[in-house]
C-alpha positions as CSV (number, residue, x, y, z in Angstrom):
1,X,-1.0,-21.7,-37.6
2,X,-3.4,-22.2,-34.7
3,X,-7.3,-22.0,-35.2
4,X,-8.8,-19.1,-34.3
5,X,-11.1,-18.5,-31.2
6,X,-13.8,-18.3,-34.1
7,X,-13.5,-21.1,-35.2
8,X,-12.8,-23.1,-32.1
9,X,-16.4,-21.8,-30.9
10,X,-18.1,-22.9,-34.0
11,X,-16.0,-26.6,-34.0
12,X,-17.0,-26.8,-30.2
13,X,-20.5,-25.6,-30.8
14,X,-21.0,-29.1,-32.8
15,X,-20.7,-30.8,-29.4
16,X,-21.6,-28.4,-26.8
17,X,-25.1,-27.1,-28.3
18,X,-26.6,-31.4,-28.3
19,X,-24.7,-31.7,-24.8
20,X,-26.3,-28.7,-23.3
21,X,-29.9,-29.5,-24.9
22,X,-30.0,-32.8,-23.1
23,X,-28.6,-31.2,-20.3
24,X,-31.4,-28.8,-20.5
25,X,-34.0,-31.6,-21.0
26,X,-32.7,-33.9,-18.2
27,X,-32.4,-31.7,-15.6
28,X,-34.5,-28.7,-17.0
29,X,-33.1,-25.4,-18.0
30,X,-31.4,-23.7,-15.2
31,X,-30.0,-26.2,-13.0
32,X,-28.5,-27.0,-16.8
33,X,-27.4,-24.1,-17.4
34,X,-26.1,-22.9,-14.0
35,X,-23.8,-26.4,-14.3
36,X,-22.4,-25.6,-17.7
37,X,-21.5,-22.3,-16.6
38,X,-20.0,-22.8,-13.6
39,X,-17.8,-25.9,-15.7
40,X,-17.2,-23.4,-18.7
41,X,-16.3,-20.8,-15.6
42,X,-13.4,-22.5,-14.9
43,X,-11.7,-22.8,-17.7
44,X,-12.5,-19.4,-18.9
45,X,-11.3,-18.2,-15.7
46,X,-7.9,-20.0,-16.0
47,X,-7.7,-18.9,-19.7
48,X,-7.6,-15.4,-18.3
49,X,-5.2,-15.9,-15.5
50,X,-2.8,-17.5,-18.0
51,X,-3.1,-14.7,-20.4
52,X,-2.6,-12.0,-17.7
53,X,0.8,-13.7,-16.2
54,X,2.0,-13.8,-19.9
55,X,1.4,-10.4,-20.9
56,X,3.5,-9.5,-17.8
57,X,2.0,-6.2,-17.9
58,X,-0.1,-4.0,-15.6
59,X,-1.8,-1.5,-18.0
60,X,-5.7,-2.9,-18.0
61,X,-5.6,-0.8,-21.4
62,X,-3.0,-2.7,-23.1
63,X,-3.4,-6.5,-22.0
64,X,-7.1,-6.4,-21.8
65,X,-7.2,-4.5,-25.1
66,X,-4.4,-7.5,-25.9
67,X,-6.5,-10.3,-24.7
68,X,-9.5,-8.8,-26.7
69,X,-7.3,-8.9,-29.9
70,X,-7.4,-12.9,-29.3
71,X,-11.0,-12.9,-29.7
72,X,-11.4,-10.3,-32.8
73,X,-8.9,-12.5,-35.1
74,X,-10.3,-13.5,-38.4
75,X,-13.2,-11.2,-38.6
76,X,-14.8,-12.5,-35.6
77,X,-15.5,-8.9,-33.7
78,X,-15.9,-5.1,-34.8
79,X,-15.5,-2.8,-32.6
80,X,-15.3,0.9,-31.6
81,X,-12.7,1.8,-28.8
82,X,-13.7,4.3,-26.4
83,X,-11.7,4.9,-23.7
84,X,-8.5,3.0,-23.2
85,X,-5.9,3.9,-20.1
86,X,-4.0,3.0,-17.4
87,X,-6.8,1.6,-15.5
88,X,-9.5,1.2,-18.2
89,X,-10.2,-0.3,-21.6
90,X,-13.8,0.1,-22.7
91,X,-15.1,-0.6,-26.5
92,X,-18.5,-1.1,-28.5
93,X,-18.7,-4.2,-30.5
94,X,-20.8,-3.5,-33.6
95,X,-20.9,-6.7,-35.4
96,X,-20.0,-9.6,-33.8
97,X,-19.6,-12.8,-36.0
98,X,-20.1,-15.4,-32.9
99,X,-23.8,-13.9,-32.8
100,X,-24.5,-14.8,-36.3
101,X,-23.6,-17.9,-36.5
102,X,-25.6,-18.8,-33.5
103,X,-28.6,-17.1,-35.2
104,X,-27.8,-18.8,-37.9
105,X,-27.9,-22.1,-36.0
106,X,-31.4,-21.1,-34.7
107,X,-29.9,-21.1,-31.0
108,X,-28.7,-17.4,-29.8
109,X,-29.9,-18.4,-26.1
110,X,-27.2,-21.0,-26.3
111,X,-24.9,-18.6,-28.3
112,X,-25.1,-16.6,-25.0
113,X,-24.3,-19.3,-22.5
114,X,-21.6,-20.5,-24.3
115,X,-19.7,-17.6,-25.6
116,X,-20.9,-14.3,-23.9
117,X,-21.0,-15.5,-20.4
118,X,-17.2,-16.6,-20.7
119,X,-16.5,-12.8,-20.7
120,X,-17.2,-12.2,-17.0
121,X,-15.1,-15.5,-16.3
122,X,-12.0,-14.2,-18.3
123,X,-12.4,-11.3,-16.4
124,X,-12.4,-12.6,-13.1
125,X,-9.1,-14.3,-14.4
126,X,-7.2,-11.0,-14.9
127,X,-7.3,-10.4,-11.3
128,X,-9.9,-9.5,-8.4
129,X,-9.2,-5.5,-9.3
130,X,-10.6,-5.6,-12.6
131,X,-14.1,-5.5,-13.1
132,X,-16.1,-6.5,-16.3
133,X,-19.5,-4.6,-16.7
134,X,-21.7,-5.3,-19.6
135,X,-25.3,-3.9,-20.0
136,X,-25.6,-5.6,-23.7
137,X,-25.4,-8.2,-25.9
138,X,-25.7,-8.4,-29.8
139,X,-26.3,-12.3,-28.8
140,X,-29.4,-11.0,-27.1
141,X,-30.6,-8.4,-29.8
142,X,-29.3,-5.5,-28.8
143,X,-27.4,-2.9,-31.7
144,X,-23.9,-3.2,-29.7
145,X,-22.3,-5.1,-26.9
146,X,-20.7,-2.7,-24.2
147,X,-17.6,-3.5,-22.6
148,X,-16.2,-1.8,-19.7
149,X,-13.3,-2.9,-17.8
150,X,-12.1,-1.1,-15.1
151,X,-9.7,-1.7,-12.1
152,X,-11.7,-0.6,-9.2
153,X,-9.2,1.0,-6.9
154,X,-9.1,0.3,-3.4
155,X,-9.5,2.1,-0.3
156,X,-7.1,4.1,0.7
């Protein structure tokens, strides 16, 4: 059975959160931070061109909604679907189990660079057509993270 992404993120966060605190203290915060996620960019970014040739599917609805699955597994996300199409797949998350354990951890700011910011980079995997637009983050305090993807369309 493999381990979820759940509890990859809190086995990795025993490393990454001391790395990117001296990081942070060497080289100061955000030239720290703009190097772990451009490095962290990467790899997000190929996870989500990997999952998208798999799926072998062009419905953003199903293999986004798919790919989102991956991260939800054991408990890790609630969420609230509200549209899902075609060309579309937006949701609320209303309790999001990566957030607490970084509170719980005393580091949410990290909790942010490290987990929420791989969104945008998985999305930019899925192709240059789909587009990932957040406004909020339970990471950052809000009540609910909104996700939208969308394939823009283009002219013509």
């Amino acid at each position: 059975m493999s381990v979820s992404v759940i509890e990859q993120a809190k086995i990795q966060a025993q490393v990454l959160v001391p790395l990117v605190k001296a990081l942070q203290a060497e080289l100061g915060e955000a030239r720290a931070n703009a190097l772990v996620r451009k490095a962290l960019g990467d790899v997000y970014r190929g996870h989500g061109e990997t999952f998208w040739r798999a799926k072998n599917e062009t419905s953003v609805g199903t293999s986004v909604a798919s790919a989102f699955a991956t991260y939800a597994r054991d408990d890790a996300l609630e969420y609230k679907v509200i549209a899902q199409s075609q060309d579309a797949f937006e949701f609320d998350v209303t309790r999001c189990r990566y957030a607490e354990f970084y509170k719980e951890l005393g580091e949410p700011e990290l909790g942010f660079l490290l987990v929420c910011t791989a969104d945008f980079a998985t999305a930019d995997g899925f192709g240059g057509d789909i587009k990932l637009t957040r406004t909020q983050t339970i990471m950052q305090g809000a009540s609910h993270c909104d996700f939208r993807y969308r394939r823009e369309k283009g002219p013509g």
